[in-house]
C-alpha positions, 0 to 999 in steps of 0.5 A: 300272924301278918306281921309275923310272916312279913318282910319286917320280921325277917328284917329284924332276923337280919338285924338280929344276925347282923347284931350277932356277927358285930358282937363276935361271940365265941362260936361265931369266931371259932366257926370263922377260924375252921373256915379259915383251916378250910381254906388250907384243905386244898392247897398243894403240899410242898417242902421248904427250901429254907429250914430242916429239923434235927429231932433228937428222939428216943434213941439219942437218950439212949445213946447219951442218956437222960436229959439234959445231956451234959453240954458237951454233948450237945456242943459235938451235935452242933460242931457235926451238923456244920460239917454236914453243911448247915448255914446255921444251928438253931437249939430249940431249948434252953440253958436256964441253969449251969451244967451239972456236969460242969461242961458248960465251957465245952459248948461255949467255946463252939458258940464262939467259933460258930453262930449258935442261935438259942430260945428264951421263953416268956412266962406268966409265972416267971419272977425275972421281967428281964431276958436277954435283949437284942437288936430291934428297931420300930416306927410308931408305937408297938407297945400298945399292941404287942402281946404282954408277958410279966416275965421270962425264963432266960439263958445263963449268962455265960452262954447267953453273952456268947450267943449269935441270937437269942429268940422268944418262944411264945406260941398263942393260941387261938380262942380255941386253942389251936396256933394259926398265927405266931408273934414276931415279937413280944413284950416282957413287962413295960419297957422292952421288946423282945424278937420271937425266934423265927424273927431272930434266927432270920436276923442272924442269917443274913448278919442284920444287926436289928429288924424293924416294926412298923406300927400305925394308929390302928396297930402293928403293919408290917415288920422286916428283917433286911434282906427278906421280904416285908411282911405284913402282920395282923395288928398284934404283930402276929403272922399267919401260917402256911400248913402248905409247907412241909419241913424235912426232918432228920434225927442223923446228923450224917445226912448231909443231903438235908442239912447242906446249906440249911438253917437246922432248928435242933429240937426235943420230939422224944416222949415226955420231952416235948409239949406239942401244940394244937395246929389246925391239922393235928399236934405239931412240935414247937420248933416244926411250928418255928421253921413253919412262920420262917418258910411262911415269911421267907417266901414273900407271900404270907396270908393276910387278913385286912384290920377292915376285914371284920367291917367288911364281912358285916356289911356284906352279909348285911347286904346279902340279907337285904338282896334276899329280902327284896328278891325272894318274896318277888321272884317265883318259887320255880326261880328262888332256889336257882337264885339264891343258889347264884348268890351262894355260891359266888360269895363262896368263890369270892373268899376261896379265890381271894384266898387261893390267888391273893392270900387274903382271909375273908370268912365265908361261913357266916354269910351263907349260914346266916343267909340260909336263916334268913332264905328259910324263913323267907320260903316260910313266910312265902308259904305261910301266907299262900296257906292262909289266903287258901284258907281265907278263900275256902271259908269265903267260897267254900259254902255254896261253891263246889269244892273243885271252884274253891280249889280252882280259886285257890290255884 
């Protein structure tokens, strides 16, 4: 029974916990990503300055019918989102087949005249390990790190060639399938690299001919599209995104308000037509996501979360579990709840202002779940082992002194 309520027990709970954290198993990471979420909860809303969306909805079908629309149509919609001011059109979607129409030259000769950015998509069902390459440069080795597709659906040639950009779209969900993090760029079989959409229309915006990855010995760093801020990337290439940020949204083209010298990401929100995805605040449609990680990159100040943040977390939460042993069982019960209090909560406003003035990611749930384990069993321990000196006493005493000097001594 001693050993059971002494220091060394919960000295094995802590190794036990600390063991666990290192592991990372699945309701341990998925607790970190909701933390995560949290910490966006209270940030302020705001619109971006950079990107609108142009949602073609239900009314549109039934204006020109089913889609696919013969292209000539969609060449009119972005012919009338330049004259209502955009700096340039983004189409959400992709040309994988020739117009049944046969209306493919109608749209080919706007993307001649005006800078059209198009998608492709990477697929790991498509037999094509080949998508339309464009302009990138790296210091280091990224491959290893990128995330790996063995194929891709890609554009028609013939629009493809006359295309300002051409952009993956990869959305990669979390272990809980929700998208906090998006690529900037991916890898279609062995040898190429492809840019993600959000990298490529960034490109075409201010007329760069490539952007650059960084990539190091522990992964990639930092990427960059001239002109626009660095911006630093988990090893993967991945950036976090700002769910601060809202996007103005518009399904007419006459707007001009809206759209006057706005990068217009034309995308597919009609029913049946959409596949939303899981974002921590609720679905969102892909090509809202995509103008979400251009604001979130354009405005220089990206979340991050450092390659040692897991290390640290580790062995501060080990330490934390050491300081609760040692203190604890020494100071009295009328000063341990205010204590262990003190400590909680400034762990808490650590990772919240590290967050709200740094935009650095450092998770907060385990240490204080972790901690509040460890606090209880030490207050267990601590009553466990008054109960039994009490008993101890009243077996001793109890037989031939009155029951008020046992309780005396108990005291």
């Amino acid at each position: 029974m001693k050993f059971f309520t002494s220091a060394w027990m919960v000295l094995i709970t802590l190794l036990i916990l600390t063991t666990v954290r290192w592991w990372d198993p699945l309701p341990v990471e998925i607790l970190r990503l909701k933390t995560f979420d949290l910490y966006q909860v209270g940030q302020e809303q705001k619109y971006g300055e950079n990107v609108t969306l142009y949602d073609i909805e239900e009314h549109h079908l039934k204006q020109h019918g089913q889609w696919p629309w013969p292209r000539d149509i969609i060449a009119q919609t972005v012919i009338g989102l330049y004259e209502q001011g955009a700096a340039l059109v983004v189409l959400n979607f992709m040309f994988p087949e020739e117009d049944r129409m046969g209306m493919d030259k109608a749209l080919i000769r706007v993307m001649q005249n005006v800078p059209v950015v198009i998608t492709q998509t990477a697929s790991a069902r498509a037999l094509d390990d080949e998508a339309t390459p464009r302009g990138l440069s790296y210091q280091g080795d990224p491959f290893p790190w990128l995330f790996e597709y063995p194929g891709a659906v890609k554009n028609i040639k013939s629009i493809a060639d006359v295309a300002a950009g051409v952009g993956m779209v990869a959305t990669i969900p979390e272990i809980d399938g929700v998208v906090r993090r998006m690529p900037t760029a991916i890898r279609v079989g062995e040898k190429t690299i492809y840019p993600s959409l959000p990298m490529e229309i960034m490109r075409v915006a201010v007329g760069s001919k490539s952007f650059q990855i960084k990539a190091t010995d522990a992964g990639i760093s930092k990427v960059r599209v001239r002109g626009f801020p660095v911006v630093e990337t988990d090893s993967n290439g991945r950036v976090w995104l700002d769910y601060s940020i809202k996007i103005p949204r518009s399904s007419s083209v006459e707007e001009a308000y809206t759209y006057e010298g706005k990068i217009v990401i034309v995308g597919l929100v009609a029913e049946g037509l959409t596949q939303p995805v899981a974002t921590p605040f609720g679905p969102a449609d892909t090509h809202e996501v995509n103008a979400r990680m251009i604001e979130t990159m354009i405005a220089g100040n990206s979340i991050r979360r450092w390659d040692i943040a897991n290390l640290l977390e580790i062995l501060d939460f080990f330490l934390f579990g050491i300081i609760l042993i040692v203190l604890v069982p020494r100071v009295g019960l009328k000063w341990t709840l205010p204590v262990v209090l003190f400590l909680f909560s400034t762990g808490a406003y650590s990772a919240v202002y590290a967050f709200n003035h740094h935009r650095l990611l450092f998770d907060l749930s385990y240490p204080l779940f972790g901690g509040l384990l460890l606090y209880i069993q030490l207050l267990f321990n601590k009553y466990a082992r008054e109960y039994a000196a009490k008993m101890l006493i009243k077996k001793q005493f109890g037989t031939y002194l009155s029951p008020a000097m046992v309780m005396i001594l108990q005291k």
